[in-house]
Structures are given as C-alpha cells and as structure tokens.
N, C-alpha and C positions, 0 to 999 in steps of 0.2 A: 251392806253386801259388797265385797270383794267383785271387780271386774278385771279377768285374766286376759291377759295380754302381753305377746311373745315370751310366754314364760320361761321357758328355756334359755331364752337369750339373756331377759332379765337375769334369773338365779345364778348366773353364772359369774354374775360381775358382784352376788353377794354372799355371804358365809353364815348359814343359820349354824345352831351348837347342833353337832351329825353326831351319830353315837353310831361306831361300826363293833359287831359285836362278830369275834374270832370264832372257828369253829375251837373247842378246848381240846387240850391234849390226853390223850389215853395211857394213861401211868400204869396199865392193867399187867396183865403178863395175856390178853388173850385180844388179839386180832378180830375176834368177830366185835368186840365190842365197838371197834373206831367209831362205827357209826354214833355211837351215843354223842360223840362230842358236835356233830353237824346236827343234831338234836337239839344239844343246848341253845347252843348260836341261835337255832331258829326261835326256838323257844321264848328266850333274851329277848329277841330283834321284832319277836310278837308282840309279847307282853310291852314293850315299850311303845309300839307303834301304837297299839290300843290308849295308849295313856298321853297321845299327842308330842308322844316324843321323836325326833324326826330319826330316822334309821336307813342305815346304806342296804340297801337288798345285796340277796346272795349275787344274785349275777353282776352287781357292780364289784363286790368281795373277790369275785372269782376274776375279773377283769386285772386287779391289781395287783393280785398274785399274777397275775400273767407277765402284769409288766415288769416287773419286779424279778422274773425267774424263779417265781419261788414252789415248792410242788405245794395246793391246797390237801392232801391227804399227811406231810408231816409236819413235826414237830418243829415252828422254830425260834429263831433267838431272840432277845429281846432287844435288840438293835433291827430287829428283820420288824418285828412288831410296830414299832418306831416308823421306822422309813414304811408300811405300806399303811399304817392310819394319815402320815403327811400326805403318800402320794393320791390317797382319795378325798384329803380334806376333810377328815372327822377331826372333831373337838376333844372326841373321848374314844377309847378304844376299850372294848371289855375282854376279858382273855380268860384262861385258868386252866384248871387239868383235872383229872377225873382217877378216881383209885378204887380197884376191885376186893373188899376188905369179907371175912367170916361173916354170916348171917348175925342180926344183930337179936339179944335175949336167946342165943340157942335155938333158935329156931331152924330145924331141920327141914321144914318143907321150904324154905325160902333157898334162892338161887345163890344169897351171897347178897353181901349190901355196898350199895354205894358211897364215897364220899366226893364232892366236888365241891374244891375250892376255886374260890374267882375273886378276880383284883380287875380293876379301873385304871386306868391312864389318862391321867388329864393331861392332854398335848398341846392345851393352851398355855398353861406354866410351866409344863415340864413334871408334871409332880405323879407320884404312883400311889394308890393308895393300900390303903392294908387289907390284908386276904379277910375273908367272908366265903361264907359257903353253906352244904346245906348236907346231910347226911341223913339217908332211909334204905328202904329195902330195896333191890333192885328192881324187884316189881313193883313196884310205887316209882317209878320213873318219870312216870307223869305228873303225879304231885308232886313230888321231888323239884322238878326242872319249874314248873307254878311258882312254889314256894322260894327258889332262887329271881326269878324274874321278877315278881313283886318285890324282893329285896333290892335289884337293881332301880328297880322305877321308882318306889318309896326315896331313895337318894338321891335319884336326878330332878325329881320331878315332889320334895319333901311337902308342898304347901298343896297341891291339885289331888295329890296321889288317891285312891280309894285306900281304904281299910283293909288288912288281908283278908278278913274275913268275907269282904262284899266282894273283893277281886277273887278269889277264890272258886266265892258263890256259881261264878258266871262262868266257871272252868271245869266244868266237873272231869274226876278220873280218867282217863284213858287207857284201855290196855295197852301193855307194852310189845305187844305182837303185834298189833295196829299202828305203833307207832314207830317201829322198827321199820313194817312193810311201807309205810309214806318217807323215811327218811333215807331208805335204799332207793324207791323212786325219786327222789329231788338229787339222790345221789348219781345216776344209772345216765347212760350217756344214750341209750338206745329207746327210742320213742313207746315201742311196741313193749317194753320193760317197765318203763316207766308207768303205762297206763296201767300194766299187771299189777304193779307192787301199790297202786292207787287205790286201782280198783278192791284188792284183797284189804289193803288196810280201812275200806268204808265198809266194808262186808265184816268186818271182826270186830267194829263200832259202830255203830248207827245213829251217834251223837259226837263223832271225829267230823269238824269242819271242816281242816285243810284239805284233806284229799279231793273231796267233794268238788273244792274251789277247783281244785289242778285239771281235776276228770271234768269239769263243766269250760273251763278254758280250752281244754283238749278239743273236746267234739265241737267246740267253735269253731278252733280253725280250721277243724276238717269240714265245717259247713253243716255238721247234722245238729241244726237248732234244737229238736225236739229233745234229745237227748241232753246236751248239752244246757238244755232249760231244768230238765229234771234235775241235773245234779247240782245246779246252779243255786235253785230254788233251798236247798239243805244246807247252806254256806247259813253261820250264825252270826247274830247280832253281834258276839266277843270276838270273832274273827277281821283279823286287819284288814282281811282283803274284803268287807264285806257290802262297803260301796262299792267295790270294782266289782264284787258280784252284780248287785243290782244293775250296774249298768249292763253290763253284760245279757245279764237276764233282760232288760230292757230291751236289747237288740234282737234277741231271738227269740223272742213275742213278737214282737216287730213281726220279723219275719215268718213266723208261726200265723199271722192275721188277728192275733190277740192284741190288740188295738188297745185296750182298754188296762189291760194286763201290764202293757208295755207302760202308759202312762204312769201308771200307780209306780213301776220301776226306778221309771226315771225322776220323779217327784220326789222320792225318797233319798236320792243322789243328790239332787237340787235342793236339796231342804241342808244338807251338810257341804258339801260343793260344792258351789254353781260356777259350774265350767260352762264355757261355749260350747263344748259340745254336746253335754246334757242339755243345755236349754234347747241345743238344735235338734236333738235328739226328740226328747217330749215336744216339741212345737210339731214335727213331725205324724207323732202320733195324736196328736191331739186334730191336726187335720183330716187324719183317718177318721177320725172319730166323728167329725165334720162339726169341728167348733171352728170356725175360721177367726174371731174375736182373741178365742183364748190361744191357737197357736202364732198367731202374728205377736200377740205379746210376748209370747216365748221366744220366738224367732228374731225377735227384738233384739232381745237380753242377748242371745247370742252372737248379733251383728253389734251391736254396742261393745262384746269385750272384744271382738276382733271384725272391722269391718274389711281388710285386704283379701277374705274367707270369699272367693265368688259363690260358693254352696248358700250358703249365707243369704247372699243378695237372690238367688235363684230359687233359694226355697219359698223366700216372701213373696216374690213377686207370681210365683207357681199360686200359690193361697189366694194370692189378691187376685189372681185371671181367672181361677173358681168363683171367687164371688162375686166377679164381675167388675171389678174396680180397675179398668183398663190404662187408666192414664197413670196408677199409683203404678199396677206389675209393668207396663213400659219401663220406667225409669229405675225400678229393682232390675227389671233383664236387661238395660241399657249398661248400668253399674255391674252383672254377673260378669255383660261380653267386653268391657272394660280391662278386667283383671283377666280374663281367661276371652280372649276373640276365638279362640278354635272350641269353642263348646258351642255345638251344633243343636243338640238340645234347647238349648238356651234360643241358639237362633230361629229354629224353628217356632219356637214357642212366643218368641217377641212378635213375628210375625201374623201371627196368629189374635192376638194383644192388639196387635196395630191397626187389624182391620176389622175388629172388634168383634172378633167369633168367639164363642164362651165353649164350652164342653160337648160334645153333643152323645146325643143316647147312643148307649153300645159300642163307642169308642172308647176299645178300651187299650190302647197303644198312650192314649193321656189321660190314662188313673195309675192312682200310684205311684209321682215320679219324683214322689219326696227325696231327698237326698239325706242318706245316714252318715254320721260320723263314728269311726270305731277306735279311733284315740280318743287314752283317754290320760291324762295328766296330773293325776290326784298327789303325786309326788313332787313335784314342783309346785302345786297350789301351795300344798302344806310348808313348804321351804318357804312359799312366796311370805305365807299368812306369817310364819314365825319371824320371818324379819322384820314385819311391817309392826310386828307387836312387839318389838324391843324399844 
C-alpha cells in the first residue's frame, strides 16, 4: 500500500507519460455541430483514464490554452498543438477532425453519418503517428466515440488493455440528445445553464453517468447533501470519476447521519486509493458508528501518510478522549496545538483530557466533532503510483 505524502509537491518534480487529448476539429459545413468535437476529447480522455492511463483534465486543457492565447473553440495549427502539449507536460497529445458526410447504405431516416479521423503525437521523440479513425451514423455518436477511445487505449496501453468487446460491454449506447445536452453543459460558462443542460441530458438517459457525477458535485457545493447523495449514488462503476463519486457520496452520508452508508463509501475509495484523507474520512465515520478500535486504525493510516495534518492529530486524540484514554488524546491534542496553537477546539478539548473528564450525558456541543476532509487528490496518487511503477 502506497502512503501519500505532499503529493503535489512530489509530482511536480516528476514526469509520468500524460496523454492530453484536444478537443477535434469540425470539417462540417454546420456550426451546431462544434460541440461534437469537445465530445470526443472527452470521450478519449474517459476511456483512457478508466484504462489507468494518466490524462490532463479539461480544466487544465483550458488553462493552457489560456496561456498560450489560444481561443479553445478554434481550429489550430500544428505548431500551436506542439507548444500547448509542452506547455502542460503531456508525453502524447491526441488531436483530429471530424466530417459531416451522406447517411451511410441510403438510409433516409438517418441525419447524415459521421467520419472522424485522429492521429497521436508523441512529444517524447517528436514523432506523429498515422491517421485512424472511426466512421458510423450520426446517431450512433456514442458508439462511435467508444469505438475510437478503445482504439486509442488498445495502443497506449497494447499489453493491459480489455478486449473491445468487454470495453464495450460496460459502455452501453447513449442517445445522442443526451449527450449533446452534457456536452453544452461542461461547455456553458453560466452555472444555472450548466445544471439545465445536466439535468435534461440524465432525464433523456437514465444509464448516462457523467451528468449524474456533475449534478451530484453541483448540489455539494451548494451544500444540499441529500440531493447531491441521490445523483451521486447513479455515477457507474466505468465512469472515471467514480472513486471521486464515492468519496463524495461518503461525505454527504456523513452529513445526511448515514453513518454506516458513509463507511461502505469511503472503504470502496480506500480499497483502490488510500489517500489521507479517505482514511480520515472513514476513521471519522466509523467513530460515528462508535468503533473506536477500528477508526483509530483508520485514523492511523491517515496521520502516517501525512503527520504535519493537525486534523489528523485532533481527530485521534478526539476518539481516544471518548474512550477514555486520557494520557494517549493529551499528546494527540498536544501534537494538533503544535501545528495549529490557535485551534481553540483543540484547546478546549485538551483541557478537558487534562483533568480527566470523559463525555458527559446530553452534552451535546462535544458529539460530533469529527473533522472532515473534502480534498481529494486521486490525480496526483495516480501520477504518484505511475512513476513509482517505472
């Protein structure tokens, strides 16, 4: 087991292989279509992250076009492609363009079919590789963009990769009115837009993951857990984001009093990446639960990959004053007001330790005073894990 530690600071000083995948370009003759090509990207950037291949997120994508000058809605050149995979430190950049062609077999009820081609850059040696692509009906857009992304993973990833058949499997169909309306939301720069175009593309799918994820992020940070738990809970096992669901979901059980719920959350996090703050997170709930054995072990794990955390040191020592182990949470809340002297909390509470007063009935100003963590670093684990494995 992997123990995380300043991982940001770490990652920074190493180079896992990044694979930044472009939004593609619209060869069409018709403007509504642009969207498709922030479709693929995403699409690419899914299918690979599922496959443990490491990938720059849109918002870092959009960052470098920023810096760069460059508008992310056009077309550009392949010197511009060049300089913004350096300026983000990808290994490989995937690019391509997209053409609006006749329906394919005469088929008149069909809107017109697509072709999209896509090429590679390997910006380790310099080298570009040879076009690939993938040609269907427009409405098949979704298999479509599947059936390109598993061609991309199959090559970077040729010895791990699934079978398309089994990668497939775990992808089913999506209409393409459903994925239009997620792709205008991730597109949409207004919040109250964005949850519309979310909200309508889970409504015209009810086996569409991403949206889900986005609409369960949403009402997190507006704080309405219970909502935010429902749509949380519909995030799929093939979905990238679907540890950061869990976690999530974990925090808003948490705070829903679903004790129990939250555990099973965050266990499932911890079981693929045990971050400090998952472990802080389930040791947390698991004191709810009133295991004091099993969240001090948790709590553990989480002060062992980062002890300079004073939460850390405060949550243990919080657990150990519950069960009465006075001399252990002394020197847990000695070590919180250490790192943090202005946590009053803390002082009070040592205090309290000191003169060896345990809980008392119906005080309830000290239940509850678990401390959550809501970073969460699964992007940096995986940078961390992929260097450590070369």
């Amino acid at each position: 087991m992997y123990r995380v530690l300043s991982l940001v600071v770490l990652c920074a000083s190493l180079r896992a292989e990044t694979v930044l995948a472009l939004p593609f370009f619209n060869h069409s003759n018709s403007t509504n279509l642009d969207w498709i090509g922030e479709s693929i990207a995403e699409t690419i950037g899914d299918s690979l992250a599922s496959g443990g291949v490491l990938v720059l997120d849109r918002a870092t994508r959009l960052e470098g076009y920023r810096r760069l000058s460059l508008r992310p809605e056009a077309e550009i050149t392949h010197a511009s492609i060049i300089r913004i995979g350096q300026a983000l430190d990808a290994t490989t950049v995937v690019y391509g363009f997209y053409e609006l062609l006749p329906p394919l077999d005469g088929n008149t009820q069909s809107k017109g079919s697509l072709r999209v081609t896509a090429r590679m850059l390997d910006l380790k040696n310099t080298r570009q590789g040879q076009p690939f692509g993938e040609a269907g009906a427009l409405e098949d857009l979704a298999d479509l963009e599947v059936r390109l992304g598993w061609q991309v993973l199959a090559f970077l990833r040729p010895k791990t990769a699934p079978s398309e058949e089994e990668f497939r499997k775990v992808r089913p169909p999506v209409r393409i009115d459903a994925v239009e309306n997620y792709v205008r939301g991730l597109l949409s720069t207004s919040p109250e837009q964005r949850q519309r175009f979310f909200t309508q593309a889970a409504r015209l799918d009810e086996h569409y993951s991403q949206p889900c994820f986005q609409l369960g992020k949403s009402y997190w940070e507006k704080k309405d857990y219970k909502l935010a738990a429902t749509w949380l809970e519909r995030a799929s096992r093939s979905d990238p984001h679907y540890l950061e669901a869990q976690f999530f979901l974990g925090i808003c059980r948490f705070y829903n009093g679903d004790f129990a719920g939250a555990e099973q959350a965050f266990q499932i996090v911890a079981g693929s990446v045990p971050l400090n703050e998952v472990y802080n997170n389930l040791g947390a709930a698991e004191s709810r639960l009133n295991r004091p054995a099993q969240a001090l072990a948790s709590l553990q794990k989480a002060l062992e990959g980062d002890s300079a955390d004073p939460d850390y040191h405060f949550n243990i020592g919080y657990v150990q004053w519950r069960a009465g182990r006075y001399d252990e949470a002394a020197t847990s809340l000695r070590a919180a007001l250490q790192r943090n002297p202005n946590d009053s909390e803390a002082t009070t509470l040592l205090g309290r330790v000191l003169e060896r007063q345990g809980p008392r009935p119906g005080e309830t100003r000290m239940e509850g005073r678990e401390r959550i963590k809501t970073n969460y670093e699964e992007a940096a684990y995986r940078q961390l894990q992929a260097e450590l494995a070369k």
